[in-house]
C-alpha positions in Angstrom: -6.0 5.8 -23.6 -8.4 2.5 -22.7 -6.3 -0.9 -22.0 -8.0 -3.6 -23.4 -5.7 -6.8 -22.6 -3.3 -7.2 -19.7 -0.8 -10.5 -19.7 1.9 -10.6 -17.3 3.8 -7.3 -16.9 2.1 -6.0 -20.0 -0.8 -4.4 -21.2 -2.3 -3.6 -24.3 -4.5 -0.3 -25.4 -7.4 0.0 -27.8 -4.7 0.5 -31.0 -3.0 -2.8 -29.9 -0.1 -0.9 -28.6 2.6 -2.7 -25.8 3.4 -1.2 -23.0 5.4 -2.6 -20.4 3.2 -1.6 -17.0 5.1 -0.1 -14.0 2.0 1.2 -12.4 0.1 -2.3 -10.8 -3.2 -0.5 -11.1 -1.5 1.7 -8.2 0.6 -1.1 -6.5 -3.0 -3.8 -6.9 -1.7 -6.6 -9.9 1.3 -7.6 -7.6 1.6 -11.0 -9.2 0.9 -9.1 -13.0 -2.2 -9.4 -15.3 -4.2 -12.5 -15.9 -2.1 -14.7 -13.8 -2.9 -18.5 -13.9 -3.2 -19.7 -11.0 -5.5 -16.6 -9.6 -7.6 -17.0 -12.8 -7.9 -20.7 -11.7 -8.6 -20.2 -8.2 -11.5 -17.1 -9.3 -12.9 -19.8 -12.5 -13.2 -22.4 -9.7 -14.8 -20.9 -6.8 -17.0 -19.0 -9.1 -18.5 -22.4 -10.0 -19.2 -22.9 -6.4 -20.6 -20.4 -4.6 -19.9 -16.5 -4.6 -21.5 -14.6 -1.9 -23.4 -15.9 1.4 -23.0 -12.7 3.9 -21.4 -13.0 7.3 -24.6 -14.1 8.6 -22.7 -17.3 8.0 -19.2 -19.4 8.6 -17.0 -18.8 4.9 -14.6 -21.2 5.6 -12.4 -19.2 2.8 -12.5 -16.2 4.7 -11.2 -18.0 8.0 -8.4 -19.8 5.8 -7.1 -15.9 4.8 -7.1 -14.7 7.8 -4.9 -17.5 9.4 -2.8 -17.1 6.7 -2.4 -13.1 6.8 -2.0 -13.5 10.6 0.9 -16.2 10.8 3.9 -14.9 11.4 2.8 -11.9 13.2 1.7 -10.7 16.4 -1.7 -10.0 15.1 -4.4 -12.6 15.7 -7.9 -11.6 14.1 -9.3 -10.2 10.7 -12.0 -8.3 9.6 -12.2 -8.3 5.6 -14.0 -5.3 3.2 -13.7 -4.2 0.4 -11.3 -1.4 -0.1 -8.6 0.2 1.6 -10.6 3.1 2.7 -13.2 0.9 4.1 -10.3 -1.1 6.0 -9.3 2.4 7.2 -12.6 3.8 8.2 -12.9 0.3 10.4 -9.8 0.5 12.0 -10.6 4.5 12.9 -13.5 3.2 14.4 -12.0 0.6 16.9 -9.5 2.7 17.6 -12.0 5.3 19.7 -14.2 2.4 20.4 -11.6 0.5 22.2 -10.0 3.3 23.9 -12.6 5.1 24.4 -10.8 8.4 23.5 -11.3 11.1 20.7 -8.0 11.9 19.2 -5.9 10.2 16.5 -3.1 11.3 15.3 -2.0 11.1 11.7 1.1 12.8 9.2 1.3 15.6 6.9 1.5 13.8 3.1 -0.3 10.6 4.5 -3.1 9.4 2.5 -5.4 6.7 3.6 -8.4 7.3 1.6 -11.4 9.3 0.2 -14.6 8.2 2.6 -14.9 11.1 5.1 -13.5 9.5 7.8 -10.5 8.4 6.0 -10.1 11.9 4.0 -9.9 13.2 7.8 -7.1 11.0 8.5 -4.7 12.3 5.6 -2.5 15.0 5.5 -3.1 16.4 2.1 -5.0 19.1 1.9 -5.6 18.8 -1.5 -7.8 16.1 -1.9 -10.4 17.6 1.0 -11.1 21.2 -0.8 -14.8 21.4 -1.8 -16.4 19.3 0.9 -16.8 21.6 4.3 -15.8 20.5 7.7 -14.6 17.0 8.1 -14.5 14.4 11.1 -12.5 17.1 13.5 -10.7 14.9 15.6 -7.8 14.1 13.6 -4.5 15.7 14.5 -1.7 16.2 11.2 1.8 16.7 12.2 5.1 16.5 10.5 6.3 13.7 8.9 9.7 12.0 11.0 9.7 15.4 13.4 9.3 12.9 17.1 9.4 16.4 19.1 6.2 17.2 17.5 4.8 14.2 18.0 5.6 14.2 22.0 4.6 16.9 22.4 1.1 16.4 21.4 0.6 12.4 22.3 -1.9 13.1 25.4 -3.9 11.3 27.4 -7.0 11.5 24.8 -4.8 10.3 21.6 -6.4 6.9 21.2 -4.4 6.0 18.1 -0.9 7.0 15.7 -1.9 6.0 13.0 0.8 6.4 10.0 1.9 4.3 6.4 5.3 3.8 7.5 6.2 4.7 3.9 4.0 7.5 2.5 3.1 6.1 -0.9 0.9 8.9 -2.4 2.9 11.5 -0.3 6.2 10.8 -3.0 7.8 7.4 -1.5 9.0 9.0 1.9 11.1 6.9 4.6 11.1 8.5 7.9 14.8 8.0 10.3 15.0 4.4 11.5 14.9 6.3 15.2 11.6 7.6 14.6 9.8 4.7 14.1 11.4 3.1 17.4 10.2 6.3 19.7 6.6 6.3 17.9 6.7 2.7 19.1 7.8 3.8 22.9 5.3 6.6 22.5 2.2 4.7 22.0 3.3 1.9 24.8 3.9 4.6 27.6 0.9 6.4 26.9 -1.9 3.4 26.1 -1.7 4.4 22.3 -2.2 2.2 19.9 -0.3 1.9 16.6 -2.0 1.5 13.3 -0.8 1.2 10.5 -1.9 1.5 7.0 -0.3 -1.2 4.9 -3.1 -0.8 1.7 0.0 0.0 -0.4 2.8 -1.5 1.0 1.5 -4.5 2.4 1.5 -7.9 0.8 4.9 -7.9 -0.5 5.4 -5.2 -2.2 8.6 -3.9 0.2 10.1 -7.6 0.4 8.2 -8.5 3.3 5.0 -9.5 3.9 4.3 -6.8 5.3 6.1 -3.2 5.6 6.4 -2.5 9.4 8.6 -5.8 9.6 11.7 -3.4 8.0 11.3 -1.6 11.0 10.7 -3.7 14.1 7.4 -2.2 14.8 4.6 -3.8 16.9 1.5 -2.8 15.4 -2.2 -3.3 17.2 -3.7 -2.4 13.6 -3.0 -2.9 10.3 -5.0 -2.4 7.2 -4.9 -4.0 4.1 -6.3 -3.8 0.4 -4.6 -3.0 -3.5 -2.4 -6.3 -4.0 -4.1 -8.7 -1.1 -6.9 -9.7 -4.2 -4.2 -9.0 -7.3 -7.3 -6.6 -9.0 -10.1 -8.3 -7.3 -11.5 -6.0 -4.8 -11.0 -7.0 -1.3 -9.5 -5.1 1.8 -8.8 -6.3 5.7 -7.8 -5.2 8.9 -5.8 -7.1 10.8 -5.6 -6.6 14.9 -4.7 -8.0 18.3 -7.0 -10.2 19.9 -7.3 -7.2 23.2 -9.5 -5.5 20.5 -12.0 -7.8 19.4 -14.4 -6.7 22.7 -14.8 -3.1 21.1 -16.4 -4.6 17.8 -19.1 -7.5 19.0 -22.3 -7.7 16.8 -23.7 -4.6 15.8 -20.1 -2.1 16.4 -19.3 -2.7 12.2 -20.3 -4.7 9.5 -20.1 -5.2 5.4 -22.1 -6.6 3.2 -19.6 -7.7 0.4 -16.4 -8.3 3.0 -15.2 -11.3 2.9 -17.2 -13.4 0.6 -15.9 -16.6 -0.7 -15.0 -15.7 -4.3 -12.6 -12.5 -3.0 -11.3 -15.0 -0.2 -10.7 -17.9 -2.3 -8.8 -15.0 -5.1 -7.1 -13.8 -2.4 -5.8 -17.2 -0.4 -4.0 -17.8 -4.1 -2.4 -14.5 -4.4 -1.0 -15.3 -0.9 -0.4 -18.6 -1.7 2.8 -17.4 -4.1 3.7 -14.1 -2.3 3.8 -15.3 1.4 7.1 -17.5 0.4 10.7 -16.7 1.8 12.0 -17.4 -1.8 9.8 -15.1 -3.6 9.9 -12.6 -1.1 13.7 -12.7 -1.2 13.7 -12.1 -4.8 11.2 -8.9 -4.1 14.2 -7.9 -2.2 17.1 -8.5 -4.3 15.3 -7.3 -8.1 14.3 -4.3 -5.7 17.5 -3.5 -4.5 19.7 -3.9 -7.7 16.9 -1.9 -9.4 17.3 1.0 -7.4 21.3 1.1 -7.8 21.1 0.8 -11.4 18.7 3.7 -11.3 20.9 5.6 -9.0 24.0 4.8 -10.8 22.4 6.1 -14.1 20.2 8.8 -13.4 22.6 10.5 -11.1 23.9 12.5 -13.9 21.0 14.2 -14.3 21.0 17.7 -12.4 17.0 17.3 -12.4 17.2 13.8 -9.8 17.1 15.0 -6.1 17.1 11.1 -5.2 15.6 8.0 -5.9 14.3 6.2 -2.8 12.0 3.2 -1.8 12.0 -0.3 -0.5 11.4 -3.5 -2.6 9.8 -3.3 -5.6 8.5 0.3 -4.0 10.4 3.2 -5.9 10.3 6.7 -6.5 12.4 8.9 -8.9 12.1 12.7 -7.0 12.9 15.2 -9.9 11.9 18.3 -11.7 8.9 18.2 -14.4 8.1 14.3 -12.9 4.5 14.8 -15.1 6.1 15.4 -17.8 8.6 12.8 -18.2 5.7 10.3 -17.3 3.8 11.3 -20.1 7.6 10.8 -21.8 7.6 7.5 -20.3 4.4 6.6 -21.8 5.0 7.7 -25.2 8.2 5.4 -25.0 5.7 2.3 -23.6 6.4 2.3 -20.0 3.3 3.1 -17.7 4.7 5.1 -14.5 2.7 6.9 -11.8 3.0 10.2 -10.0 3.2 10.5 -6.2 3.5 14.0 -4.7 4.6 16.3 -6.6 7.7 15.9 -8.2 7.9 12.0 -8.0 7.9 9.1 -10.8 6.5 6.1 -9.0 7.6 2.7 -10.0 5.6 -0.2 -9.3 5.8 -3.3 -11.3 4.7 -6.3 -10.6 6.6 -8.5 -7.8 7.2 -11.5 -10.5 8.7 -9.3 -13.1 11.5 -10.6 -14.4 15.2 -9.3 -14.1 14.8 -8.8 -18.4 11.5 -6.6 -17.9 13.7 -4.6 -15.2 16.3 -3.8 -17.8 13.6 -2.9 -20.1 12.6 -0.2 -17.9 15.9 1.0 -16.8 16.6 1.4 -20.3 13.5 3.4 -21.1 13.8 5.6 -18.5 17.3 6.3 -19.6 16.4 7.3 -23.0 13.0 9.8 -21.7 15.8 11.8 -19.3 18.3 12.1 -22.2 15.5 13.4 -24.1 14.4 15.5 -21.4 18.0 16.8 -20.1 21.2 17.9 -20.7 23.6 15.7 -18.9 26.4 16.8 -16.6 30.0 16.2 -17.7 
């Protein structure tokens, strides 16, 4: 199937066929297809100027990164152009700063496909074929703490975790764990990144995902929604670390250049609101009890879980009832390997919701027998 057209919370394939889209481009069109005001703000600066290099001031990229650092105890920005670029540049002030070899990341993470940040996750999968990777990188369990203290040592120069593993099937670790990975890194001189390339810029109900938890980051990376389908990435960090990258430690090309900026200042410009964000929150929450309170009947749902607009559906023959889904005109994405991933867009409306709910109902009653 090609999509041709996207407007809103919809997209359109070569035939002209509808189809209500809960994928995002994988959690990336957080504010839908074609929006206006993004549109504006890309038609606008591309009249301007669209690329200097950081040989220069971008007065764009400085008004982002105030704007993705307010609020938080983070104070500087570098910008790229991907999530895995953000990743690979947050791997490498992490040893640069410390000055120690080991990080230590989760079983089911994923934080991207450069060979530094295919080193970094904890799927095995996506590494066969390529020989030895960067060896430093330690996997342990997911939410197991006793692992994890035992192997924090005096060479770990960085945890670095998604504090809800997106392409590991939507997992939520205890509330406890994230506290004692906090206490962990701060009685040992470890610092704490993490990787917010899906869950950041909204897409929980907060501007960023490690708020839910009470976490105090030194890193966090960035990418998928912060340009709404225009490619940009960042990583955000404390101002301690700036003395590890002076000129020369890292650099881009394309990061940062004035049209991504100036996109992305106007996707921020509607997201980073209390009212919208709110709303994230509450179409999020009463989607996931109406999902609950339907699907429970079927013997083939484990459990639904997820913040925000951030859901996953764990059940048997999930690849199958996606391509169900499909068929019906509702776009759904895998994680793991027996979840449905939901991801609309963060401004769909409570009608497009019921849409899906709907839809969904009808591919497991297909699908199933239910319990009486």
């Amino acid at each position: 199937m090609q999509l041709k057209k996207g407007n809103g919370s919809y997209v359109y394939d070569q035939d002209n066929k509808k189809y209500l889209d809960f994928t995002s481009g994988i959690a990336v069109t957080s504010l839908g297809h074609c929006h206006p005001e993004v549109v504006a703000a890309l038609q606008k600066q591309s009249d301007c100027i669209w690329h200097t290099s950081n040989l220069f001031e971008i007065q764009q990229q400085e008004q982002l990164a105030l704007t993705l650092v307010k609020h938080t105890q983070l104070d500087l920005a570098f910008f790229c152009n991907s999530g895995a670029e953000a990743n690979e540049a947050a791997i490498k002030l992490a040893k640069k700063f410390t000055k120690k070899n080991k990080i230590i990341t989760f079983n089911d993470s994923f934080h991207g496909r450069t060979f530094g940040s295919m080193s970094a996750t904890g799927q095995q999968k996506i590494k066969e074929g390529y020989g030895p990777l960067v060896s430093t990188f330690l996997h342990l369990p997911w939410n197991d703490i006793e692992q994890l203290k035992k192997q924090a040592d005096n060479d770990t120069a960085a945890i670095m975790m998604e504090v809800i593993q997106g392409e590991g099937g939507i997992k939520i670790a205890d509330l406890d764990f994230y506290k004692e990975v906090q206490e962990i890194c701060e009685k040992n001189d470890i610092l704490l990144v993490i990787d917010e390339v899906q869950t950041g810029i909204g897409r929980t109900g907060k501007r960023y995902a490690y708020e839910h938890f009470g976490l105090d980051p030194d890193i966090i990376t960035l990418a998928k929604g912060l340009g709404n389908g225009f490619p940009i990435g960042a990583m955000l960090g404390k101002r301690k670390l700036a003395e590890a990258f002076g000129p020369g430690s890292h650099g881009t090309t394309f990061g940062g250049n004035p049209l991504a900026c100036a996109v992305s200042q106007s996707v921020l410009n509607i997201i980073f609101h209390d009212e919208f964000l709110n709303e994230v929150e509450r179409k999020g929450k009463n989607f996931k009890e109406q999902l609950e309170k339907h699907l429970i009947k079927f013997p083939s749902v484990k459990e639904i879980r997820g913040e925000g607009l951030l859901i996953g559906i764990e059940c048997e023959n999930a690849g199958e009832l996606i391509i169900n889904l499909e068929k019906k005109g509702l776009l759904t994405v895998p994680a793991g390997e027996h979840v449905i991933r939901l991801l609309p867009p963060l401004n769909v409306t409570d009608e497009e919701l019921s849409l899906a709910l709907n839809t969904i109902q009808r591919a497991f009653n297909n699908k199933y027998e239910t319990v009486t």
